[in-house]
C-alpha positions in Angstrom: -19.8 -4.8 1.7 -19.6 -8.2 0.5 -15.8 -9.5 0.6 -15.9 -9.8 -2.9 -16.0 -6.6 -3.0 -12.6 -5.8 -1.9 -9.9 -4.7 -4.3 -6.7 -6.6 -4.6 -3.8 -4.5 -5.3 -0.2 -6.3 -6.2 3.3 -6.1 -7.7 3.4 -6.3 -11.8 6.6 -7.9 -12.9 7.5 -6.2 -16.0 10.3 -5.3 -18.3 11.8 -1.8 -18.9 9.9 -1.0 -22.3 6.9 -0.3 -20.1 8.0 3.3 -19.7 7.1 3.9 -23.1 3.5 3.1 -22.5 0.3 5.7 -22.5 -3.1 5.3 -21.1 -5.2 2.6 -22.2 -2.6 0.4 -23.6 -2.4 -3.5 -22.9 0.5 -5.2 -21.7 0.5 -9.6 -21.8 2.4 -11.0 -19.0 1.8 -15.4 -19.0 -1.6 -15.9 -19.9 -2.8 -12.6 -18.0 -3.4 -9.3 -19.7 -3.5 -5.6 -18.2 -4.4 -2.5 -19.2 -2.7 1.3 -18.4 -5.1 3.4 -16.2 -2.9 5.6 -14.4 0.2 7.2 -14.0 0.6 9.0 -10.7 4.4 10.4 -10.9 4.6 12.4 -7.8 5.2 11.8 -4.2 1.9 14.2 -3.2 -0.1 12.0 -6.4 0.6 8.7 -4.7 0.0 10.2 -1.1 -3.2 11.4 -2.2 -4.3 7.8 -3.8 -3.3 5.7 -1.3 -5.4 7.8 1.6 -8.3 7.1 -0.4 -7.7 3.6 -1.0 -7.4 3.3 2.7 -10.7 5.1 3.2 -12.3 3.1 0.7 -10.9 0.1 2.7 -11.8 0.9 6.0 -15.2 2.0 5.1 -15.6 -1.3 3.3 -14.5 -3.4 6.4 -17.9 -0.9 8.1 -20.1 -1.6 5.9 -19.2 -5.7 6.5 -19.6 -4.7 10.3 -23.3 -3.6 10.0 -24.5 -6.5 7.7 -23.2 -8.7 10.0 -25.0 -7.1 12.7 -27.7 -6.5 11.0 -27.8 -10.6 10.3 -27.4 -11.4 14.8 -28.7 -8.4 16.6 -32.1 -9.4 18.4 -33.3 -6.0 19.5 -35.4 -4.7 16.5 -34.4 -0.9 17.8 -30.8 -1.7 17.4 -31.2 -3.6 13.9 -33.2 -0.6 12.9 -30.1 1.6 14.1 -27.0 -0.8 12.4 -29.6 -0.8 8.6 -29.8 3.2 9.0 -25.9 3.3 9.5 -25.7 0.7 6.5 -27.5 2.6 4.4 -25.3 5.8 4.9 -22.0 3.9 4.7 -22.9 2.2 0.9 -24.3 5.5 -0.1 -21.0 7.2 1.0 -18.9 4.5 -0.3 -20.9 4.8 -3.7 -19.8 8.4 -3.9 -16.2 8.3 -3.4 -16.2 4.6 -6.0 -17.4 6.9 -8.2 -14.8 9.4 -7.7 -12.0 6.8 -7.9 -13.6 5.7 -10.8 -13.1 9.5 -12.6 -9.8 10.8 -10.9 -8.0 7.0 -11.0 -10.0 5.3 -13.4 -10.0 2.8 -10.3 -13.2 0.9 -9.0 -13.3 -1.3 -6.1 -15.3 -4.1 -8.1 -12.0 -4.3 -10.4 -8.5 -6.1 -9.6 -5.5 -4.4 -10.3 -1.9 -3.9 -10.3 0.4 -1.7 -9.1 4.1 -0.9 -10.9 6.4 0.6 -8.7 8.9 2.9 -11.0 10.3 5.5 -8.5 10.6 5.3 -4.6 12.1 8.0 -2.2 13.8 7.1 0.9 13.7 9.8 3.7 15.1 10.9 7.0 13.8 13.2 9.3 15.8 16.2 9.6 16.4 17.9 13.3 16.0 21.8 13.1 20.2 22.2 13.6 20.4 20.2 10.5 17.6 22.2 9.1 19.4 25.1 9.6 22.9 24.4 9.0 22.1 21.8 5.8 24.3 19.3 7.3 23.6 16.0 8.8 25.0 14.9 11.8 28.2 14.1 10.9 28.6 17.6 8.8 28.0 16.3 4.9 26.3 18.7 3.8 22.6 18.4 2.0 21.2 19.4 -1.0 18.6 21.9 -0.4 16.4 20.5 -3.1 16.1 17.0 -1.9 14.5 19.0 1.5 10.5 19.1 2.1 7.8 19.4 4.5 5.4 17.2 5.9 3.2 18.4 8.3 5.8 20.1 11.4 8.1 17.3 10.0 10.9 18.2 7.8 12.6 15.3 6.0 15.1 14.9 3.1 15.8 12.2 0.2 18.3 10.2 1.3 18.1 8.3 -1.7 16.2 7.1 -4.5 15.0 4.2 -5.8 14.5 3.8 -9.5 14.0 1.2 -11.7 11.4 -1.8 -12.1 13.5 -4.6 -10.6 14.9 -2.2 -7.7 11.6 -0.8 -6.6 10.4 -4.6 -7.3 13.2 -5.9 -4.2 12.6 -2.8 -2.0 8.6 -3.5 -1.8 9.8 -7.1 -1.4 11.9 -6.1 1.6 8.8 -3.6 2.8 6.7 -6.5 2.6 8.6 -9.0 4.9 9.3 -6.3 7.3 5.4 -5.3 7.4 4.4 -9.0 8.0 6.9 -9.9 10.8 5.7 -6.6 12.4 1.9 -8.4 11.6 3.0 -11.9 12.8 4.6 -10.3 16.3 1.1 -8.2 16.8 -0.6 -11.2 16.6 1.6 -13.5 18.3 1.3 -10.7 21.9 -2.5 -11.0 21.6 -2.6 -14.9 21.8 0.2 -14.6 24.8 -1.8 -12.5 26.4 -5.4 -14.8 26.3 -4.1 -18.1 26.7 -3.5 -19.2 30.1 -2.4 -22.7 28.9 1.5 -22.8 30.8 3.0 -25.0 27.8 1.1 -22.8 24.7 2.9 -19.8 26.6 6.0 -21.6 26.4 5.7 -21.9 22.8 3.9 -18.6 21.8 7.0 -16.7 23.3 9.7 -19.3 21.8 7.5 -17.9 18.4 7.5 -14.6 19.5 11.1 -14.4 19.9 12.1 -16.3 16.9 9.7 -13.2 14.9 11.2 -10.4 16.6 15.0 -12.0 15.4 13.5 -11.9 12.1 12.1 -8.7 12.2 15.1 -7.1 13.4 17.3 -8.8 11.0 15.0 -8.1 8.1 15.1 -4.1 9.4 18.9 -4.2 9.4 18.8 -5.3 5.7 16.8 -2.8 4.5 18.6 -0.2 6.9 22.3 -1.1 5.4 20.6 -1.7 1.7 19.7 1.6 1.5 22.2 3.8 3.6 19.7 4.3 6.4 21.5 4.9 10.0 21.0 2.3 12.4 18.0 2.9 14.6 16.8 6.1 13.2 13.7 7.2 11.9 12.8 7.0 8.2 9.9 7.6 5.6 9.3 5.3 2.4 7.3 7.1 -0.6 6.0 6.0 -4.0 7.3 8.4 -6.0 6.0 7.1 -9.2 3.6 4.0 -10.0 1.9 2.8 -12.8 -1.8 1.3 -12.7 -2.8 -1.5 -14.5 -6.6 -2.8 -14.6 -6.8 -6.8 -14.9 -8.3 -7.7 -18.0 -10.5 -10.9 -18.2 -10.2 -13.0 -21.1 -13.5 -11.4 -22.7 -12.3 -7.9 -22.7 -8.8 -8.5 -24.4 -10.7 -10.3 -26.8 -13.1 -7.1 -27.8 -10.0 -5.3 -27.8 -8.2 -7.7 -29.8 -10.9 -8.0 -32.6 -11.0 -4.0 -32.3 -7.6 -3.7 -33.2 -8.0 -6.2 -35.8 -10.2 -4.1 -37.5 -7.6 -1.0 -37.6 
C-alpha cells in the first residue's frame, strides 16, 4: 500500500454551533471546507471505529512490507511467496475499505477530521470497591457511572465535555503519547551505539524526556482528579467526522445549493 494511501486523521477546531449539524452538512474553517460523515456518540461506537482504523493501519503498513520485498528479494521462490501474501492482504484490505466506506462513510484514500465532543475519564475499580461502591477513601460511587471491560471493571471518574475541553485534553494525550514515543526511541539508539560520548548524550536526552514525560503525566493526573500513580482509561465518548473537501467538491456543492 502506497504511503499515499494512508489516512490522516486530526483535531477540527470549531465553534459550539457545530452541535446543531446533521449528516452531510459543510462547515468552512480558513480557506478549508469539511463535510459531516459521522456521528459516533457512544463509548462502544468509538471503541469499535478506532479497532478498525487500527486494522486498517496495520494491514496497510503489511501490504508496504511485501512490495518492498517484493522490489529486493533475489530468490524467485520467496518473491513468488511475498506477491501471493500481497495479493491476499490488498484483497482483504479492499473488503474492510469497503466496509468503512458503508458503516463510517470513511475511506482510507480520503483525509479527515476528527471532533472530539465528549471524553470519559476512568479508574479501575478493585473488587472491595466493587462491592462496597466506595473508593478507597469511602466516597461512595454512583452505580451508573460503573462498567465492564473485559474482567476489568472501571468507573467514570469524570467527564469531559465540550469542544475546547476535549480540544486541551487530546492536546495533553498527545504530548504525553510523544514523550512516551521520543523515550522508546531514545533506549533503542542507547542501546546500538557504542560511541562513549553519543552515550553520554543519548542518556543526558533520555533523562531530560522522562522529566518531561513525568511532568506532563502529573498535569493531566491533577487536571483531571486522577490519583497519583494509579491506573486510568481515556475514552471518546462522542466524535464528530468530518471528510476534507477539495476545492472542486465544495464548488459542485456550492453551485447545487445555488440552484435550491
Amino acid at each position: 500500500m502506497n504511503k499515499s494511501y494512508l489516512f490522516l486523521i486530526g483535531l477540527l477546531i470549531a465553534s459550539a454551533s457545530l452541535f446543531a449539524e446533521k449528516i452531510g452538512d459543510v462547515v468552512k474553517a480558513g480557506n478549508s471546507a469539511y463535510m459531516l460523515v459521522c456521528e459516533l456518540n457512544t463509548p462502544e461506537q468509538n471503541a469499535n471505529f478506532q479497532r478498525n482504523i487500527n486494522v486498517m493501519q496495520r494491514s496497510a503498513k503489511a501490504i508496504d512490507f511485501a512490495k518492498e520485498k517484493i522490489q529486493t528479494e533475489k530468490d524467485p521462490a520467496k518473491k513468488a511467496e511475498y506477491e501471493k501474501a500481497l495479493k491476499t492482504l490488498e484483497r482483504d484490505f479492499k473488503t474492510n475499505d469497503e466496509l468503512m466506506q458503508k458503516t463510517y462513510a470513511f475511506s482510507s484514500h480520503r483525509k479527515y477530521r476528527m471532533m472530539f465532543l465528549e471524553t470519559n475519564i476512568c479508574v479501575p475499580l478493585t473488587s472491595k470497591e466493587l462491592s462496597e461502591l466506595k473508593d478507597e477513601n469511602g466516597k461512595a460511587l454512583d452505580p451508573m457511572k460503573v462498567f465492564q471491560r473485559g474482567n476489568t471493571s472501571l468507573y467514570i471518574a469524570s467527564k469531559v465535555i465540550g469542544i475546547k475541553e476535549n480540544q486541551e485534553l487530546q492536546r495533553m494525550i498527545s504530548y504525553v503519547v510523544k514523550r512516551r514515543a521520543d523515550m522508546e526511541k531514545l533506549r533503542k539508539e542507547l542501546v546500538k551505539t557504542t560511541d562513549a560520548s553519543k552515550q553520554m548524550e543519548l542518556t543526558k536526552q533520555l533523562g531530560a524526556t522522562e522529566n518531561a514525560l513525568n511532568e506532563a503525566e502529573e498535569n493531566l493526573r491533577k487536571n483531571y482528579g486522577i490519583k497519583s500513580k494509579g491506573d486510568y482509561l481515556i475514552e471518546t465518548a462522542k466524535l464528530k467526522l468530518y471528510l476534507i473537501l477539495t476545492p472542486e467538491e465544495l464548488a459542485k456543492i456550492e453551485a447545487q445549493q445555488g440552484k435550491k
